[in-house]
C-alpha positions in Angstrom: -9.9 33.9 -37.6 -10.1 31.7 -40.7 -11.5 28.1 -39.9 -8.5 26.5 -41.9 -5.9 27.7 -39.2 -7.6 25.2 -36.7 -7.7 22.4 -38.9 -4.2 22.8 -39.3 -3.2 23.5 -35.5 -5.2 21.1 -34.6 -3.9 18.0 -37.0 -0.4 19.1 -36.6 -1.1 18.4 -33.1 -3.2 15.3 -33.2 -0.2 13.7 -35.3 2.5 15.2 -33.0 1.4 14.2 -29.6 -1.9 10.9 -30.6 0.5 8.2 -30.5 2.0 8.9 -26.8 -1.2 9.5 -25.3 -3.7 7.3 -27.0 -2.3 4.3 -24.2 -4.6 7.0 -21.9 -7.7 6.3 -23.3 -7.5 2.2 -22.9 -8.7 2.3 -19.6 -11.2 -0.4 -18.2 -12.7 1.0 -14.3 -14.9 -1.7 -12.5 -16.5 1.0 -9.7 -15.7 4.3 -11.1 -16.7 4.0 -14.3 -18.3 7.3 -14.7 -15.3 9.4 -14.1 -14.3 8.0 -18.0 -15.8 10.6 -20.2 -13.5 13.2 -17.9 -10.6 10.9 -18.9 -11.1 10.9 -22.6 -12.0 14.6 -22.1 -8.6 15.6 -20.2 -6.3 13.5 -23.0 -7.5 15.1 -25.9 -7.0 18.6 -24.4 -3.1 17.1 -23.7 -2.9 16.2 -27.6 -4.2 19.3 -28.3 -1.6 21.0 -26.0 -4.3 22.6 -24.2 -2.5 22.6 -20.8 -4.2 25.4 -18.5 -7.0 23.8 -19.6 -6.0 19.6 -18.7 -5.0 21.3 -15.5 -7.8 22.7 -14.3 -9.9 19.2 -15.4 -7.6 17.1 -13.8 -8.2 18.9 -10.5 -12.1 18.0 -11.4 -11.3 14.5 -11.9 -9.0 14.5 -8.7 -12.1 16.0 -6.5 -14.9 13.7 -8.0 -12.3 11.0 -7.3 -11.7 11.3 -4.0 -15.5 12.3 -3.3 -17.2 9.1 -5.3 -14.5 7.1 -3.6 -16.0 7.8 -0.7 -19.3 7.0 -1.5 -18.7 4.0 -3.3 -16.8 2.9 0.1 -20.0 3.2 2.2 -22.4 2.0 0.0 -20.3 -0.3 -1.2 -20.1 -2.1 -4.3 -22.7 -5.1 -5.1 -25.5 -4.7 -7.1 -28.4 -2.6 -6.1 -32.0 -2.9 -7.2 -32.9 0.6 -9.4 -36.0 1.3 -6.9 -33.6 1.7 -4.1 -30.8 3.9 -5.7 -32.3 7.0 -4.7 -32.5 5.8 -0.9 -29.0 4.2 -0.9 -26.7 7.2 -2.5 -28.8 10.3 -0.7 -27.3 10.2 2.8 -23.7 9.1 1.6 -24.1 12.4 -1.4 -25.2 14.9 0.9 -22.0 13.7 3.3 -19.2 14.1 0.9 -20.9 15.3 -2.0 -19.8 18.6 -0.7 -16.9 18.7 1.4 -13.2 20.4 0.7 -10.3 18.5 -1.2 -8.5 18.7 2.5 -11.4 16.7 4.0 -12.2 14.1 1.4 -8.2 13.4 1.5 -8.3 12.8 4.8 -11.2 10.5 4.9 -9.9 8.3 2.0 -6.5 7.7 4.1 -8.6 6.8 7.2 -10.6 4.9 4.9 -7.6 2.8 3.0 -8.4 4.0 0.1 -4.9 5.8 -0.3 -1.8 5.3 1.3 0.2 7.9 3.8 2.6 8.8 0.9 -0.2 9.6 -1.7 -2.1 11.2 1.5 1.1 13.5 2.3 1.9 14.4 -1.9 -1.7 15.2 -2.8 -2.3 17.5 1.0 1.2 19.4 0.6 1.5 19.6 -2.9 -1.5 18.6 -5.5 -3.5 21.2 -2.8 -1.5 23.5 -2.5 0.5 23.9 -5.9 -2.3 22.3 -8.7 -5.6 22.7 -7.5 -5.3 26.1 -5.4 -2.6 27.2 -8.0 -5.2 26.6 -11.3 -8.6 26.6 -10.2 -8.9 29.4 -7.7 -5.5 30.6 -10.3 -3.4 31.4 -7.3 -0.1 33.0 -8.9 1.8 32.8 -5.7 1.3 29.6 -5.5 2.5 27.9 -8.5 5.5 30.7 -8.9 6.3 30.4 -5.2 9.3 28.7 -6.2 10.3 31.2 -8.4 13.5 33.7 -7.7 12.1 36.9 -6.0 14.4 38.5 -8.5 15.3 37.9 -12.3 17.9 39.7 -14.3 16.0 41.7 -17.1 18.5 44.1 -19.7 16.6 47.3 -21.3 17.8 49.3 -24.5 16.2 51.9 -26.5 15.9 52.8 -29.9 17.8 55.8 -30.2 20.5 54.0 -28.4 20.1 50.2 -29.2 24.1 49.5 -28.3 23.5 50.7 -24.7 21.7 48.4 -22.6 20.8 48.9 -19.0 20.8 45.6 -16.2 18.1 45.3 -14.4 16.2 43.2 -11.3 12.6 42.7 -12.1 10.7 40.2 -9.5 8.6 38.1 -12.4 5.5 37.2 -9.6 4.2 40.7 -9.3 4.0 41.5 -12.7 0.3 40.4 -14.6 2.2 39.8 -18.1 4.9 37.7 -16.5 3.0 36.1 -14.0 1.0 34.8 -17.0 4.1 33.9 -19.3 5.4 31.9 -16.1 1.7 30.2 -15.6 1.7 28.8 -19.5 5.3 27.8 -19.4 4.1 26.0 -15.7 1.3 24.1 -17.4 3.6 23.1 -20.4 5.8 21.2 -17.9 3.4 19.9 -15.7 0.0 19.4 -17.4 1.0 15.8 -18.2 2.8 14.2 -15.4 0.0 16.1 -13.3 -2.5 13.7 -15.4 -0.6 10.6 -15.3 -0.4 10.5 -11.4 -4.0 11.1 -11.1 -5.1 8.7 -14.1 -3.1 6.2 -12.2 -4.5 7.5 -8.6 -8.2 6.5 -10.0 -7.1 2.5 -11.3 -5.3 2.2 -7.8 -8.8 3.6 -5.7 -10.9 1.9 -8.1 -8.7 -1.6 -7.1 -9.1 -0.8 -3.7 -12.7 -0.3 -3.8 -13.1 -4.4 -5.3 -10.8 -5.3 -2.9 -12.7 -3.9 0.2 
């Protein structure tokens, strides 16, 4: 593939979707300051209209989230002489560093670091639906709401006026479970974003406040 038919793809892009998501990368985080670079990372895959893609990041960003939330909530937030890093961040790492989305959303609501509505949406649905759905790709999760049947017609060529009706159930079917997994992402990828972009400036007020 010619190099030209990126630069094109990706300028026609870059002028089509830049200016509604460039508000994304004006961002200032007083505690989690490190989860930026993922930030900036996720946008420009949106402007590029790499959705699968922002998806599966944004379950990253929601993970490290939750799990540096944690951390930062027992160690807590003043400064911290460099010799004593090591010492300070070891025990709270190896505690969360490593535990399962369920857990760590768990802790932060008996922690206050999120409320019982952001608790209940991101355990029944940003679980279930985003991150099991994209990262482990789960198809019967994100099609689950899908009809079990869809009406399909096929013809032939030898008798293209004739066409037959026909009940096909779209999440069994690798090439439609696929087709239904894009068109997913398209809708999704950046309202997905949005809520967690705004889940981090709410955890990282939180944090200051506490």
């Amino acid at each position: 593939m010619e190099k030209k038919l990126f630069e094109n793809d990706f300028k026609l892009k870059l002028d089509k979707n830049f200016e509604k998501q460039s508000k994304y990368f004006d961002f200032e985080l007083y505690v989690l300051s490190e989860l930026g670079t993922l930030i900036f990372e996720i946008n420009k895959c949106l402007i590029l209209e790499l959705n699968r893609a922002s998806i599966t990041l944004t379950n990253n960003l929601l993970e490290r989230l939750l799990k540096l939330a944690l951390i930062y909530n027992e160690v807590g937030i003043e400064p911290i002489p460099l010799e004593t890093w090591e010492k300070v961040f070891t025990t709270p790492n190896e505690k969360y560093g490593t535990i399962q989305l369920g857990n760590s959303i768990e802790l932060c609501k008996k922690f206050g670091l999120i409320t019982i509505e952001e608790k209940t949406f991101l355990f029944d649905t940003i679980r279930e639906l985003m991150r099991n759905g994209f990262s482990h790709y789960d198809t019967s999760k994100i099609l689950e709401n899908l009809p079990d049947e869809s009406p399909f017609f096929s013809g032939s060529f030898s008798n293209p006026t004739e066409l037959k009706h026909i009940n096909i159930n779209q999440k069994v079917i690798p090439i439609f479970q696929s087709l239904q997994v894009e068109q997913f992402a398209k809708r999704n990828s950046i309202s997905y974003f949005v809520y967690v972009f705004n889940l981090v400036k709410k955890i990282d007020d939180r944090l200051k406040a506490k």
